[in-house]
Structure formats: structure tokens, C-alpha cells
N, C-alpha and C positions, 0 to 999 in steps of 0.2 A: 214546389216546383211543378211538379205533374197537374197540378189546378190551374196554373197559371197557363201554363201549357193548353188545355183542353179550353181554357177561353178564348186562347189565340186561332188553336183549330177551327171554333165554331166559326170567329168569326172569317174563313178563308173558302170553309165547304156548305154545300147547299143546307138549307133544313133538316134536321133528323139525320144526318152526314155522321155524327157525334155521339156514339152509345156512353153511358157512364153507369144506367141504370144495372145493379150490380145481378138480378136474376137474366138481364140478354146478355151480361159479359160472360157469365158462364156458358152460355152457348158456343162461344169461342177460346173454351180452355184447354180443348187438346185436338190433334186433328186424326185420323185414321188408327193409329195409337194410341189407345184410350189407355193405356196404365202411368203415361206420365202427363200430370197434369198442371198448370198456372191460370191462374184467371188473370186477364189483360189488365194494366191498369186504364187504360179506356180504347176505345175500336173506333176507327173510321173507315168510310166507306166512298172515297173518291169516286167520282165519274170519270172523271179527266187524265190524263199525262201531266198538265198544266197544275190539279190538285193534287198530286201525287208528287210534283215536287217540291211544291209548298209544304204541305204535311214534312218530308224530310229534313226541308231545310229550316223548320223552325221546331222540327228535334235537335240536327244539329247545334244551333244556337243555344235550346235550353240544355243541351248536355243529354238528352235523351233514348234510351236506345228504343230501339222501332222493329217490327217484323214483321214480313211481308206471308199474306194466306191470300189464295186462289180457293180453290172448294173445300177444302180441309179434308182430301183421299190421301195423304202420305203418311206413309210407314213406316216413320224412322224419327218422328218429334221435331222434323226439319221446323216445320210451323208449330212450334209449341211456344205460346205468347210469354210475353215477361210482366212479371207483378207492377212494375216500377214502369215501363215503357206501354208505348202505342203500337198496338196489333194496326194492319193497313191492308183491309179485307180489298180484294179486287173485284167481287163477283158482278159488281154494277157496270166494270168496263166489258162488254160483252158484243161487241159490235163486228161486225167481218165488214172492215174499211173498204176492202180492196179484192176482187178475183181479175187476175190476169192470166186466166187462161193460154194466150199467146206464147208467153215466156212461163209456163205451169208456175205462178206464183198465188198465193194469197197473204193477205194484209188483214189482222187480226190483232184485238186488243187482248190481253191476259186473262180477262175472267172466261171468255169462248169457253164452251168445252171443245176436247177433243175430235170428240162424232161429229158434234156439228157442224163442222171444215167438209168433212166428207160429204155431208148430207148437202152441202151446200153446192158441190159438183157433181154427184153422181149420176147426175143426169145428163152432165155433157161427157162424161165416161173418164174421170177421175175421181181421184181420193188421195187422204192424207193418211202414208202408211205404218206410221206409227201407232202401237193400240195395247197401250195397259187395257187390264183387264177391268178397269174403270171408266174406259173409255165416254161411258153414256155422261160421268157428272164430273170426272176429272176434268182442271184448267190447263191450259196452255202456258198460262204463266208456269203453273207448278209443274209440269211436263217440262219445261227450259230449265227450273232449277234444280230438279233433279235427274235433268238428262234421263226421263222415260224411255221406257224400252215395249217391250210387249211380247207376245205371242211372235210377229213376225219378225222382229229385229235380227233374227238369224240370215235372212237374207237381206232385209231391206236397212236391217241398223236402225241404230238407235233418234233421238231427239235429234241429236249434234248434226247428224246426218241429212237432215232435212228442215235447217233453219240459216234462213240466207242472211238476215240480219234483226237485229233487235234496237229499239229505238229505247233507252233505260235512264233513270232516275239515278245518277250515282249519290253515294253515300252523302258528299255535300253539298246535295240537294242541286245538282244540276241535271238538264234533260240533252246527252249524247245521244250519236246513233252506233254501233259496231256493227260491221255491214263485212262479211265474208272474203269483199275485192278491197279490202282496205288495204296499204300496205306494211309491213313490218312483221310486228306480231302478233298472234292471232288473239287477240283481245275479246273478240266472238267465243271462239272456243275455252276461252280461260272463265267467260263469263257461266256458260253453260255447264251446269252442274256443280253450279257454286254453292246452292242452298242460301241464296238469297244473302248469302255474305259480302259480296259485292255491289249488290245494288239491286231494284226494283224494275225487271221489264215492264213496260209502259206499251208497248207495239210491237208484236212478232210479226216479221214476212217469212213464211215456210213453202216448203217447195212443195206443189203436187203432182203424184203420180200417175201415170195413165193407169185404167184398169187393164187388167192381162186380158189377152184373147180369150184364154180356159183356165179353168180353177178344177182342180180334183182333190176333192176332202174325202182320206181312209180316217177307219176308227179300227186299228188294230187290239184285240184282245188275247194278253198272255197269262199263261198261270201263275208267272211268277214273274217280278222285276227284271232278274236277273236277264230273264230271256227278253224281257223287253228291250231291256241294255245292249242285250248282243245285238240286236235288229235294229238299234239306232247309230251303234258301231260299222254295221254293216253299208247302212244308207251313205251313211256321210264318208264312207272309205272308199265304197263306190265312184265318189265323185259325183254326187246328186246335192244339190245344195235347196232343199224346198223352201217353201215361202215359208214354213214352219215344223217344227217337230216338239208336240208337247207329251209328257207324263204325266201320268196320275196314278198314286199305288191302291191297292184295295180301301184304306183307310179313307182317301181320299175321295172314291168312286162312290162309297158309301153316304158320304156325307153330301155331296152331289146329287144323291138318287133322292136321299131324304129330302133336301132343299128345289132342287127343281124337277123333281120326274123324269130325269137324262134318256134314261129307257139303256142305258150304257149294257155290255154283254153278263149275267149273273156269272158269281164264280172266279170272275178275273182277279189276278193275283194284282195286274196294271193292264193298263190302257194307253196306247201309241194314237196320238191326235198327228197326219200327215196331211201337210194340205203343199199340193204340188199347185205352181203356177205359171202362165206366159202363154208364148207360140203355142196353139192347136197341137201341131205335130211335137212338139217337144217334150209336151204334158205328155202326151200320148207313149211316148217310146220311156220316159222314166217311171210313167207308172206300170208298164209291162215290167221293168225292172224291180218296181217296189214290190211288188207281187210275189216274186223269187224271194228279194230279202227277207219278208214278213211269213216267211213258211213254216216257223216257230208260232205262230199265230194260231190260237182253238177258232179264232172268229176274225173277217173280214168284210165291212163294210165301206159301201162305197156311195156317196152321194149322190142323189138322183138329180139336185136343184138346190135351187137357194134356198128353199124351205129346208131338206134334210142336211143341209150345211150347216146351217144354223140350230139346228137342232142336234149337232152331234158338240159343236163350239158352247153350247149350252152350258152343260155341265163344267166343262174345262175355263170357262168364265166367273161362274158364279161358285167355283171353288173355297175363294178365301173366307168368303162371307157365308158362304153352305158348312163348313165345320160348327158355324154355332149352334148348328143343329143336333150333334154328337156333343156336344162339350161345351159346359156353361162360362169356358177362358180359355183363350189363348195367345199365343205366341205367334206373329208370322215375323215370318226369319227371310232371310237373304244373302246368300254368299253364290258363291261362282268358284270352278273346281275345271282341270282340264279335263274333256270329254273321259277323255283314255279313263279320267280317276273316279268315274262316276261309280262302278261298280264297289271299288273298295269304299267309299264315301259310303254311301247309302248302306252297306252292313257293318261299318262301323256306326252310322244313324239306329240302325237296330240294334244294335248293342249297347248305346248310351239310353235307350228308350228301355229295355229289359230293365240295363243295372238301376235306373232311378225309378222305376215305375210308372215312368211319363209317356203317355202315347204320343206318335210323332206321323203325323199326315205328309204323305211327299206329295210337290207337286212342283214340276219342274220344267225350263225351257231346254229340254234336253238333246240339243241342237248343238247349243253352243256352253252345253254347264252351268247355266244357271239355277239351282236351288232356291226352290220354296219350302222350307219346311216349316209346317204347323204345328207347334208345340203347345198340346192338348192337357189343359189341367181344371181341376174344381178350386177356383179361389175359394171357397166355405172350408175346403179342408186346410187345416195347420201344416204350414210349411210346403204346399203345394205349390204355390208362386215360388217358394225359395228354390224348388227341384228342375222347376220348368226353366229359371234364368239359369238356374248350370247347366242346361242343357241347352240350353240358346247355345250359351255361349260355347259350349265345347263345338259344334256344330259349327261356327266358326272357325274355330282354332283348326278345326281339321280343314277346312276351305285354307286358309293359311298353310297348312302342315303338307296339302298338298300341291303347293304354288298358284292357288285360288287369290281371290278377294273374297274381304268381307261385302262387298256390295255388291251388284249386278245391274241395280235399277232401282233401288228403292233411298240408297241415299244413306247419309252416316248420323245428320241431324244430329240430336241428343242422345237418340238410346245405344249406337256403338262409336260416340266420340272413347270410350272409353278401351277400346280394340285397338282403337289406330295404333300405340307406340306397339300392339305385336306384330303388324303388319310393317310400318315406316319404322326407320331409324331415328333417334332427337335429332340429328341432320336433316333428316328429309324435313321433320315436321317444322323445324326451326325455319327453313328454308319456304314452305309451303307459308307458314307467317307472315315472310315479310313479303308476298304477293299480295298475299288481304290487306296489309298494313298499307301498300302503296296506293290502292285502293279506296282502303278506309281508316283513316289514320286516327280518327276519334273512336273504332273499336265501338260504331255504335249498330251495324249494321245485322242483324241477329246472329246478337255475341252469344257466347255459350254454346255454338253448333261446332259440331266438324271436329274440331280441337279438344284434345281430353281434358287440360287445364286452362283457364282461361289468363290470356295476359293481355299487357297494355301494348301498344304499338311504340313507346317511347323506350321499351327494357327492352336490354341486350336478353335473350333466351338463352340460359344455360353457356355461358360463353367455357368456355374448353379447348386442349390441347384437339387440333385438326377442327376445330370448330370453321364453318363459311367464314370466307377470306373477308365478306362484307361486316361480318358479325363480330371477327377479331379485329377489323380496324376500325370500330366503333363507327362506321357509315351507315351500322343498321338504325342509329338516333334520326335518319332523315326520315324514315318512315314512322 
């Protein structure tokens, strides 16, 4: 079937549109998340909207399931291809269609990076405020399916927040738009942060920012977390809402110093990344205030310019990727925890890191509770990967245990489909189903994410006493 397949593809997409060759599939066997692995059963590489629904709909026809990759920076297997199906690489649609300054709009295809939306205005004195820490080679398509967040989403929020509509490939193979002013329900929003379960963006219009009058990036350094903690408690009780508030524990600092020369304060237990923005005067009178709060502080710096801006954002960027300078494997993790719980969270993190012998790197958007932790191990040593995944996952459970998510930004994909039912009820999850099902009722849309077990869109899901009123009167068969 899959031959037959790959003959119809060639002949729909341009030349060389068609990998089959089995050493560039493996190129495309895992994305950001290199410990779960599939090699595609064959790749394409659309240019078009137009070849991208084609591509679809004669998966749907052979029966074939398909998965949609942008640059392959996510961290959680969302893009991790299937042996049997067609991986459907975007990076070729890379065009900025449209800047409408007037109405701060752009018009952007899925493969764009990130940056490049900014770079594209910064000269008329905007930007695109959304910014993982991948920002330079992450997609916009993958940014929409995993509803991206960043550094700044504390104040400026996440993807969702700043995408006015998406012009998409649904599962059978049709090309819709879902446009923000639509009426009903919010079909935009259901789409975003789907993980590509719904369907393939084909054209993002996202909103751009003005830049702020004044920006003031502190690098506060404490002996210890804990007092970091207190001084982030402190910010945010004040009623200062900054463009951002990030952490970094020593573990972290370290591996930072190694990997890009941070120049970060010696000594620090953690490191408070603030960066105040807006009105002139308004910067001005909350960072007199910051000042007061960070008095727990051995060290205080304050940026001269966009040069030492950037140079303090350094290290706190190139975090994920700097641990593999300490540690030849890792883990990076993601959960969310209410602010108030960060203190207990993070010495309960030390205390799973003692009991297993796993070292654990924090590095967090500690704004709003979002957890990064880096679960640091030698896959050469026996049963090392086995220590590090109890430790993932406990590190979760506790994001759970304290009215957290396991996610914050980075998505459920494959590697914590398997969390969901301690988070969701089989109500919730059964219910969450038949939205994909209405959707994608051939279940071909990159199956295997999200969902802990895989099912068909035609079986009733666990039917039971209080079961969905859709699911006991047998209405869920329409999906």
C-alpha cells in the first residue's frame, strides 16, 4: 500500500519532493526528543497549501496515517513519524506572504521560523512576542501546534494569544480557513495546540507587537533558590507583572557557564532573569520597586543596552542545550505548579534527585510556574535511563499533586500520552476523543499522540454507568 502511495505522491509534488532513500529517512526519525525514535515510511516536502492537501487526501484514500514536522525543536515526540505512514516536513513553505503593519498583522507560511517574523519588522518598531527558547530555528507551524510559549508569555501569553487565524489542511484533505471573528465556536482555538491531531496549518496570520518605549533586563543573584523564590513571590504580590521572570539553579548556571561563557555572578545558589517593559516612566518607578524586592540579592545587575541584554538572555537561552556539557543524557521535563507551590516543588525535586542518584538542573519560567527540569544521567551506566524516567515522571506527579499540569509549552505528543489519565478523568479523556473524532474520523491524523491508548473513532470508549450522555446513547458511532 505505502509503494503505491509514494508513486502517487511523486507524481502530485515537485522533483526530489519524495525521500524514500532509507539513510535521509533517518534524518527524520525523532524530533527534539531524541530517546523515542521511528524512521518515516517515506517524507515529503510540499511547497504549497495546494500540495499539502493533496499529500493528505490521498493518505486519506490509501488509508494512510501522516504527520505533520516544521523544524523538528519539540520536546515531547509530538513530531515523531510513523513506520507505516508519510511524515509531511513543512520547512520548504517558509515565505512571510503578507506584513500589515496598519492593522499589526502578518501572513506567514508554517515552516518561517519564529525570529524571522520579528526580524522582518524591527525596523518599523515591531515584533512577534512569542519566543521559546528556540526561537532562531523553531516553526510557526510547530509554535501553533504546540501552542509555544516562552520567556515572555508571563505577560504577553502564549501562541493562542497572538494568532488571528490559520488557513489548514483538514484531515480529509480539504484546505479551510479558521479565522478568530468567526462565529460559533472557537474552532481557532480548539485547533491550536492540538499536536497536529486535527489537521496541518498551511498559512498563519499572527498579530504583531509594538516594541515598548523602554526595556530593563536585571540579573539578580541569590545564594540559594529558596531566596530566589521568596523575591519572585515578592514581585508578583506586589502587583508588577514584568515582560518576564526566569530561574536558573546552580546546576543550571553551571552548565550555561560551560556552554556559552554567561559571565553569570560565581557562587549563586540561582539566578532571577527580570526583564521590565513599556512606558518610560512606568519602567522607571517598578524597577525602583524591583530593587527593594531583590534585597535578598549578593548581586545586582542592570543592563546598559542591547548588547548587555543580550548577553545576560544568553545563558538563560541556551540552557537546554548547555547541560550536554555536564551530562552525556538527558531528560527535559515540563510541568506547571501554582507560583505559591514552587517552593515546596523544587525541594521535593531535591529530594527525588538525592533518593535516585539523578542530578536534576531547574530551569524555570518562574513568573507563572512553569518547570523546566533537566533530568541529568549517563546512558553507558545500567539502569541509568531507568532512574532518570522515575524521576521524570515523579516530577510530574508532583506538578499534578499540586494542582499543576503536566504541560506548560512543550506539549503531551508521545512521551507523557501516558500521564494523561492521572491528570483527566476516562470522562474527560473519552470526551476529549470524540472532538479529534469529529475532526478526523479516519483516526489518521498523527495517531498515537496525546491519548494514552490508541482507539478507533467508530468504538464507543469505555461505555459505563455516568458515562457522556453522547457515548451512552450510541451517537458517539457518528464520529
Amino acid at each position: 500500500m505505502l509503494d503505491e502511495l509514494t508513486a502517487a505522491l511523486a507524481a502530485v509534488l515537485p522533483a526530489d519532493s519524495v525521500i524514500t532513500d532509507p539513510v535521509r529517512l533517518r534524518t527524520y526519525e525523532c524530533d527534539g526528543l531524541t530517546y523515542h525514535r521511528a524512521t518515516p515510511g517515506v517524507v515529503v516536502l510540499p511547497e504549497t497549501a495546494e500540495q499539502v492537501a493533496r499529500v493528505v487526501g490521498l493518505c486519506r484514500e490509501a488509508g494512510v496515517p501522516f504527520v505533520a514536522r516544521g523544524s523538528g525543536t519539540g520536546l515531547s515526540g509530538g513530531a515523531l513519524p510513523r513506520e507505516d505512514g508519510v511524515l509531511v516536513v513543512t520547512s520548504k513553505m517558509r515565505r512571510i506572504l503578507e506584513i500589515d503593519l496598519p492593522n499589526r498583522r502578518a501572513v506567514v507560511e508554517p515552516g518561517v521560523t519564529n525570529l524571522a517574523i520579528t526580524e522582518a519588522v524591527r525596523d518599523q518598531g515591531y515584533y512577534y512576542a512569542p519566543d521559546p527558547s528556540s526561537q532562531q530555528i523553531c516553526s510557526i507551524g510547530g509554535n501553533v501546534a504546540e501552542n509555544s510559549g516562552g520567556a515572555h508569555c508571563l505577560k504577553y501569553g502564549f501562541t493562542v494569544n497572538h494568532v488571528e487565524a490559520c488557513e489548514i489542511v483538514t484531515p480529509d484533505g480539504d484546505l479551510v480557513t479558521l479565522d478568530r471573528m468567526d462565529p460559533g465556536y472557537d474552532l481557532l482555538g480548539a485547533f491550536i495546540g492540538s499536536e497536529g491531531t486535527l489537521g496541518i496549518a498551511t498559512k498563519i496570520t499572527v498579530r504583531l507587537s509594538r516594541a515598548p518605549e523602554a526595556v530593563t533586563t536585571v540579573l539578580a543573584a541569590f545564594e540559594s533558590i529558596e531566596r530566589g523564590g521568596e523575591a519572585v513571590s515578592a514581585i508578583i504580590g506586589a502587583g508588577i507583572v514584568p515582560a518576564a521572570v526566569e530561574m536558573m539553579d546552580a546546576l543550571a548556571v553551571e552548565a550555561a557557564e560551560a556552554a556559552v561563557a554567561c559571565g553569570y555572578p560565581r557562587g549563586a545558589g540561582a539566578v532571577l532573569i527580570v526583564e521590565l517593559d513599556g512606558p518610560a516612566q512606568e519602567v522607571e518607578r517598578q524597577f525602583g520597586q524591583l530593587k527593594e524586592l531583590c534585597s535578598g540579592a549578593f548581586e545586582l545587575r542592570v543592563a546598559a543596552g542591547a548588547e548587555e541584554r543580550a548577553a545576560i538572555w544568553k545563558g538563560r537561552k541556551s540552557a537546554f542545550a548547555a547541560v550536554g556539557r555536564i551530562s552525556p543524557a538527558y531528560i527535559v521535563q515540563d510541568g506547571v505548579v501554582p507560583r505559591t507551590s514552587l517552593p515546596r516543588v523544587l525541594a521535593e525535586i531535591d529530594r527525588l534527585s538525592a533518593e535516585h542518584g539523578i542530578r536534576v538542573a531547574n530551569v524555570f519560567h518562574a513568573g507563572d510556574g512553569n518547570l523546566h527540569p533537566l533530568v541529568l544521567f549517563d546512558d553507558a551506566e545500567p539502569g541509568a535511563g531507568e532512574r532518570a524516567e522515575a524521576v521524570s515522571g515523579a516530577i510530574l506527579d508532583l506538578c499534578i499533586e499540586h494542582g499543576g499540569s503536566i504541560t506548560g509549552e512543550h506539549g503531551v505528543g508521545v512521551d507523557k500520552a501516558k500521564h494523561m489519565p492521572r491528570m483527566f478523568s476516562q470522562d474527560d479523556l473519552d470526551t476529549m476523543q470524540l472532538v479529534r473524532c469529529a475532526f478526523d474520523p479516519a483516526g489518521l491524523s498523527n495517531p498515537g499522540k496525546v491519548f494514552p491508548t490508541p482507539r478507533l473513532c467508530g468504538e464507543v470508549p469505555g461505555v459505563r454507568k455516568g458515562a457522556h450522555p453522547l457515548v451512552e446513547s450510541g451517537k458517539a458511532e457518528q464520529f
